[in-house]
C-alpha positions as CSV (number, residue, x, y, z in Angstrom):
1,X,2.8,-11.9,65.8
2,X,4.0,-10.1,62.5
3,X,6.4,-7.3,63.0
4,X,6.8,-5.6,59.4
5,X,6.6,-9.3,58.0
6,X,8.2,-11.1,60.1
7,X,7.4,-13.4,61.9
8,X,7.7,-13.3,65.8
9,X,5.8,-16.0,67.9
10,X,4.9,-14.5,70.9
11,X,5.5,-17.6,73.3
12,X,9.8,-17.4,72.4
13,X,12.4,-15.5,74.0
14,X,15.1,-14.1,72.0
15,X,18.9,-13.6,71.9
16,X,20.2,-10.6,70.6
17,X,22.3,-12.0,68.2
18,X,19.5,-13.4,66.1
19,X,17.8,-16.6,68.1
20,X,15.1,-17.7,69.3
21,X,14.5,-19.9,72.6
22,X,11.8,-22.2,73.2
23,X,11.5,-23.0,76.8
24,X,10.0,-26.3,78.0
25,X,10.8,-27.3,81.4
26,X,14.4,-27.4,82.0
27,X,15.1,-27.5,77.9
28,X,15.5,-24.6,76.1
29,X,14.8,-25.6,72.1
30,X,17.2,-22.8,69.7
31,X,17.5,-21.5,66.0
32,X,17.6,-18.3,64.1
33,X,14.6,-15.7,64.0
34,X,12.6,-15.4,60.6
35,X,14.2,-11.9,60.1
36,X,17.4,-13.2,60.0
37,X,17.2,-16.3,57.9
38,X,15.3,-13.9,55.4
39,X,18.4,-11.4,55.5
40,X,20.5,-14.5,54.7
41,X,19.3,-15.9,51.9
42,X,18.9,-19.4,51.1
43,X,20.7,-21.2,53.8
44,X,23.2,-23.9,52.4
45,X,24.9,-25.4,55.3
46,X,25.0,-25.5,59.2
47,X,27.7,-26.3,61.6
48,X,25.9,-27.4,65.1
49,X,27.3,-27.9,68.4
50,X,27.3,-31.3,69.1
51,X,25.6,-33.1,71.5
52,X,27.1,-33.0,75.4
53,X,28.9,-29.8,74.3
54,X,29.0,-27.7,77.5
55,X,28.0,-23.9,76.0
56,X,27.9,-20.5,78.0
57,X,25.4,-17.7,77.5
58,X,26.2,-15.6,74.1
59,X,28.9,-17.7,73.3
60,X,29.5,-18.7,69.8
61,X,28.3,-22.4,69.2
62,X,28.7,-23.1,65.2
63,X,27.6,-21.3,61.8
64,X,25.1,-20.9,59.2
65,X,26.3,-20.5,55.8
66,X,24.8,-19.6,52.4
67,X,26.4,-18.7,49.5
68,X,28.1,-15.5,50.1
69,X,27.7,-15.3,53.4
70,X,28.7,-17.3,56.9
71,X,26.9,-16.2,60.2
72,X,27.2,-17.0,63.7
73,X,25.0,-19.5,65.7
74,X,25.0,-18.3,69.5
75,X,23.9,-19.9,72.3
76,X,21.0,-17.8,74.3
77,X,21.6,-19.6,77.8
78,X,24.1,-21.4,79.2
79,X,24.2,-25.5,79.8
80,X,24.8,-29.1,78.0
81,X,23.7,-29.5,74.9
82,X,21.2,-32.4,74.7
83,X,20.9,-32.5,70.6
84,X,20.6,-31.4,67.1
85,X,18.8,-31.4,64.5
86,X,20.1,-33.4,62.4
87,X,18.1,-33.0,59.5
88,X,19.7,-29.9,58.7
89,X,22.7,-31.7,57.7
90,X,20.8,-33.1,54.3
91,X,18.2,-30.4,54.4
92,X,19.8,-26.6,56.1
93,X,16.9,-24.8,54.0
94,X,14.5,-26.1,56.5
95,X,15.6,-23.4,58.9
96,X,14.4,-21.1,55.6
97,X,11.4,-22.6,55.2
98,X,10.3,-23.5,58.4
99,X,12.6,-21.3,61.2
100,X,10.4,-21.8,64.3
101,X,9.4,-25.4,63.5
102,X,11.4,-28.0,61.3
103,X,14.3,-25.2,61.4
104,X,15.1,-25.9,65.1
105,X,19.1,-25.9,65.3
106,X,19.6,-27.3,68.8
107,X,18.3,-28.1,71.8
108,X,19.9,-27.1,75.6
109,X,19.4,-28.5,79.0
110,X,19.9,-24.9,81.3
111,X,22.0,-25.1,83.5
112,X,21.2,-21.3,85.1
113,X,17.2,-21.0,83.9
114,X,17.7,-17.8,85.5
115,X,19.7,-16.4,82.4
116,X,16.4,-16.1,80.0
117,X,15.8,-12.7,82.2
118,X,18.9,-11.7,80.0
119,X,16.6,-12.2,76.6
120,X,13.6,-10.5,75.5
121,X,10.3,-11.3,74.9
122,X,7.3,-8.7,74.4
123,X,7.1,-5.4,73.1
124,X,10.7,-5.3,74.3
125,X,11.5,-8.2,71.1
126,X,9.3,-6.2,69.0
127,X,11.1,-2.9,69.4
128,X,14.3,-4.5,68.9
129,X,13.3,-6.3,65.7
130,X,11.5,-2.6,64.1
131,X,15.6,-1.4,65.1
132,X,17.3,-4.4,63.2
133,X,14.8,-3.9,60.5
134,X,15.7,-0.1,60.2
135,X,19.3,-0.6,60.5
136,X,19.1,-3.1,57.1
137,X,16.8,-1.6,55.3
């Protein structure tokens, strides 16, 4: 779906701090909502977890950087991080051009899948993004 052009596919949940989740199984695939790679500006580097990292709901897990500004990556449910995408390292502006696809930033086995009751999805993502977007604008 497009929320005041954005985009905001309708089969993700999403963190409040700017990420999305893509659930598979017992995997939960993350990165950073269109809105907010937009806001950011052309993204110049990315500091990932790593691989094996134990990470804990809404816990800060690395950055995103561009030129005059340094964000937070977050981590939208809790359990072992199974890999990254390493082609951000040599391309980051892949998360710009392509967030929910070639922009993935990690990926998460869950350890509690019960914890994506804490994220939205819905009208209830959509309201909060039309908020965000007010806020910035």
């Amino acid at each position: 779906m497009n929320v005041e052009g954005y985009e905001m596919p309708d089969d993700l949940y999403y963190h409040k701090e700017f990420m999305w989740a893509r659930v598979d199984g017992n995997i939960a695939r993350v990165g950073l909502i269109d809105f907010a790679q937009k806001m950011a500006g052309e993204i110049s580097y990315v500091e990932m977890p790593f691989d094996g990292d134990q990470v804990d709901q809404d816990a800060e897990v690395g950055t995103i950087e561009t030129g005059k500004w340094v964000g937070k990556i977050f981590a939208p449910v809790s359990g072992t991080v199974k890999s990254t995408n390493e082609r951000l390292y040599d391309d980051p502006t892949l998360i710009n051009k392509d967030p929910y696809g070639e922009g993935w930033i990690f990926e998460i086995e869950m350890s509690n899948p019960d914890e994506l009751k804490n994220l939205m999805r819905g009208d209830a993502a959509i309201e909060w993004l039309k908020g965000e977007i007010a806020k910035h604008k």
